[in-house]
C-alpha positions in Angstrom: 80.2 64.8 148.1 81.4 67.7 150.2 78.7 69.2 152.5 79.1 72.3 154.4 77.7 70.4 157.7 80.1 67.6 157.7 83.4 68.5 160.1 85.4 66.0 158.7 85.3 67.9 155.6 86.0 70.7 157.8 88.9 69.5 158.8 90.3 68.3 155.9 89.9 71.9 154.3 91.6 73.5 156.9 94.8 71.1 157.4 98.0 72.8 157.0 101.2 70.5 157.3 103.4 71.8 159.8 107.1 71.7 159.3 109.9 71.9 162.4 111.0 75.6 161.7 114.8 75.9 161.7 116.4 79.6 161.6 119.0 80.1 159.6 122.4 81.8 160.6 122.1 85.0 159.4 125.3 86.4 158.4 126.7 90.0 159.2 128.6 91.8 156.8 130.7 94.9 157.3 129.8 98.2 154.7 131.8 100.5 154.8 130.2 104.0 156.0 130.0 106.9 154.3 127.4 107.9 151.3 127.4 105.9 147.6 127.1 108.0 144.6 123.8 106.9 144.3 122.8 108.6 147.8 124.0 112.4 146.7 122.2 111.8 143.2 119.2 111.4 145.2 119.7 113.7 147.1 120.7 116.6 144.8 117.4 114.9 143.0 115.1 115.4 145.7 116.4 118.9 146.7 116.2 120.4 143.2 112.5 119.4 143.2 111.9 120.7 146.5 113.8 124.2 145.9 112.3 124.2 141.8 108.6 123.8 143.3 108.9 126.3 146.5 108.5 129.6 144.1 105.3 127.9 143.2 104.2 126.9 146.5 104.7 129.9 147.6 102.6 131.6 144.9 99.9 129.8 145.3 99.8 130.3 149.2 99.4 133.7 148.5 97.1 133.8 145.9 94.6 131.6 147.9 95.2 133.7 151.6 
């Protein structure tokens, strides 16, 4: 029986095993630079939405002023 007083309990509750922490190499790789098709999708993605909503941004602005 476990009571809340009793430290050895305490302790036993809180042990955590500890383990010799060894990095890793990290390895580098070279990318090569420059954008992926995937970047100017995104891109052209984001920019429509922003250009498509400004008329309505706008409009609102100007009916709430």
């Amino acid at each position: 029986m476990i009571h809340q007083d009793d430290p050895q309990a305490m302790r036993q509750s809180f042990a955590v095993e500890h383990r010799d922490f060894v990095p890793q190499q990290l390895a580098f790789t070279t990318h090569p630079q420059g954008f992926t098709t995937e970047d100017i999708l995104w891109s052209i993605g984001i920019w429509s939405v922003i250009v498509g909503l400004s008329p309505v941004i706008v409009f609102y602005v100007l009916m709430v002023a």
